[in-house]
MARLO-106693 format. One record per residue (C-alpha): chain; x, y, z; residue in three letters. Coordinates in steps of 0.001 Angstrom, whole numbers. Each point is the difference from the previous one (the first is absolute). Layout:
BEGIN
+--------+---------+---------+---------+---------+
! cadena !       X !       Y !       Z ! residuo !
+--------+---------+---------+---------+---------+
!      A !       X !       Y !       Z !     ala !
...
+--------+---------+---------+---------+---------+
! end
This chain:
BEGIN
+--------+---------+---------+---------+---------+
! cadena !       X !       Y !       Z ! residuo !
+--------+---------+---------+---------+---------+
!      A !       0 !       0 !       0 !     unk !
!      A !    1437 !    3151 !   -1251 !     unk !
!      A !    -268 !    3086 !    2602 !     unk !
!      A !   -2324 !    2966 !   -1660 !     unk !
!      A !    1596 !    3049 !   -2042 !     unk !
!      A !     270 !    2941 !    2115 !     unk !
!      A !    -200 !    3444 !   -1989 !     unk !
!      A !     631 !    3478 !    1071 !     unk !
!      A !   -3178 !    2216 !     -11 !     unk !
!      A !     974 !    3248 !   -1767 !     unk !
!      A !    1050 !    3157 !    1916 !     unk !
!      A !   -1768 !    3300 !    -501 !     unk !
!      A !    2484 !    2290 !   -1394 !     unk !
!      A !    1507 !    2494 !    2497 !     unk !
!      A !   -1338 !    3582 !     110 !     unk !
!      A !    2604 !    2011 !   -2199 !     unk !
!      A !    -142 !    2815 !    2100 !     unk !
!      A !     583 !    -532 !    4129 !     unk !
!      A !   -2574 !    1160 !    2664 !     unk !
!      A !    1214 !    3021 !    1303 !     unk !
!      A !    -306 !    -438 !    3949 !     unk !
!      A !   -1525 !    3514 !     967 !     unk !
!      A !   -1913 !    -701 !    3413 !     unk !
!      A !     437 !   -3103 !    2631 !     unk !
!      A !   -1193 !    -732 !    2974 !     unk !
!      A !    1509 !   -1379 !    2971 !     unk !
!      A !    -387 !   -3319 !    -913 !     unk !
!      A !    1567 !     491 !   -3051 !     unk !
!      A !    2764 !    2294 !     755 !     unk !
!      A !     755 !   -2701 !    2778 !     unk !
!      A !     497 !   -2950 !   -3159 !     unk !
!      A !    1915 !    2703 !   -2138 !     unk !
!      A !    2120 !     477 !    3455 !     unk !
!      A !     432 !   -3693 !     594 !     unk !
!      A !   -1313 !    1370 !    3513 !     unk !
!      A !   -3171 !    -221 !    1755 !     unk !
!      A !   -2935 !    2798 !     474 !     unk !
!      A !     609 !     334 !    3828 !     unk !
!      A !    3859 !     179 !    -730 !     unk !
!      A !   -1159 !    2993 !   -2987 !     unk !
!      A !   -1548 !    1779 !    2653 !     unk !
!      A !    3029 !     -90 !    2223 !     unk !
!      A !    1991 !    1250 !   -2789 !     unk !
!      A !   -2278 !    3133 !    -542 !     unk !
!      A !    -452 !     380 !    3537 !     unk !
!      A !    4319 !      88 !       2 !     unk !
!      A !     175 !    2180 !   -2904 !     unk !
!      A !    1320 !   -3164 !   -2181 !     unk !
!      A !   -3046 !     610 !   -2688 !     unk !
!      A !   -1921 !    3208 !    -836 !     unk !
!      A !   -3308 !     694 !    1655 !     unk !
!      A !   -2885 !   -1680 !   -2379 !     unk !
!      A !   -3037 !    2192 !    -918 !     unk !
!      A !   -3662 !   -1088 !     616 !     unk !
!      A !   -1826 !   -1167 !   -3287 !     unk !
!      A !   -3222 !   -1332 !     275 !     unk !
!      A !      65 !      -4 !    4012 !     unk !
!      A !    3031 !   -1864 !    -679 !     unk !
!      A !    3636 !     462 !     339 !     unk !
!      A !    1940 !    -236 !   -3128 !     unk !
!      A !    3716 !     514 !    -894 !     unk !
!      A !    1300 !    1729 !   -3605 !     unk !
!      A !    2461 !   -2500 !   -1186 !     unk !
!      A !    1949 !    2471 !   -1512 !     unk !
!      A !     656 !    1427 !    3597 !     unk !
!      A !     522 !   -2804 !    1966 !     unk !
!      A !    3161 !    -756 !   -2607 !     unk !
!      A !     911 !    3299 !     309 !     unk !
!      A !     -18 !     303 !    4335 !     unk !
!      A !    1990 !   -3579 !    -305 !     unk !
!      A !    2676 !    1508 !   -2278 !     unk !
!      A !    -244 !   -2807 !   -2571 !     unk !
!      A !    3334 !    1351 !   -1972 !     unk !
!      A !    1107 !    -320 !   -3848 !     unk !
!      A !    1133 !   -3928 !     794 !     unk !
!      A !   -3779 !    -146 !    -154 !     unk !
!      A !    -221 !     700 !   -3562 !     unk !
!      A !    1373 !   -3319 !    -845 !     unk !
!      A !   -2055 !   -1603 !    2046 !     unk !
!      A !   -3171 !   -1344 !   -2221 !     unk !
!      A !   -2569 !    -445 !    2545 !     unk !
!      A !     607 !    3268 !    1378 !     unk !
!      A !    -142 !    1866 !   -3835 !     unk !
!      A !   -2923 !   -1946 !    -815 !     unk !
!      A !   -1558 !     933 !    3561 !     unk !
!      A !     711 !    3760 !   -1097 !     unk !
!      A !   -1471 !    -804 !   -3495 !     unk !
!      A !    3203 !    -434 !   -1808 !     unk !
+--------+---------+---------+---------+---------+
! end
């Protein structure tokens, strides 16, 4: 008895343009931190990350500061992750 063929279901094809990370929350800034939300909050309460703004009743950090408050330098450029994070 021969074992059954296995084939690949096809992949969508990736967006050609990244998501642009404007807004997070907690939650997610804790995942893009490798960190989590109580240990975000201890960071703004140090000073570590900027203040976030209320959206919605919700508090909300702009990407583009957080990178900016944590000093991510020029090495960061090369970084892929981080250029597509920034829409690159």
């Amino acid at each position: 008895m021969t074992a059954p063929r296995l084939t690949l279901a096809a992949l969508p094809e990736p967006a050609e343009q990244p998501r642009v990370i404007a807004y997070v929350g907690s939650g997610t800034l804790a995942n893009l931190l490798d960190a989590i939300p109580t240990t975000v909050w201890d960071w703004v309460r140090n000073g570590h990350l900027p203040i976030p703004r209320k959206i919605g009743g919700s508090a909300r950090w702009k990407w583009s500061e957080v990178e900016k408050h944590i000093g991510i330098g020029p090495s960061a450029e090369e970084d892929p992750i981080l250029k597509a994070s920034r829409g690159g």
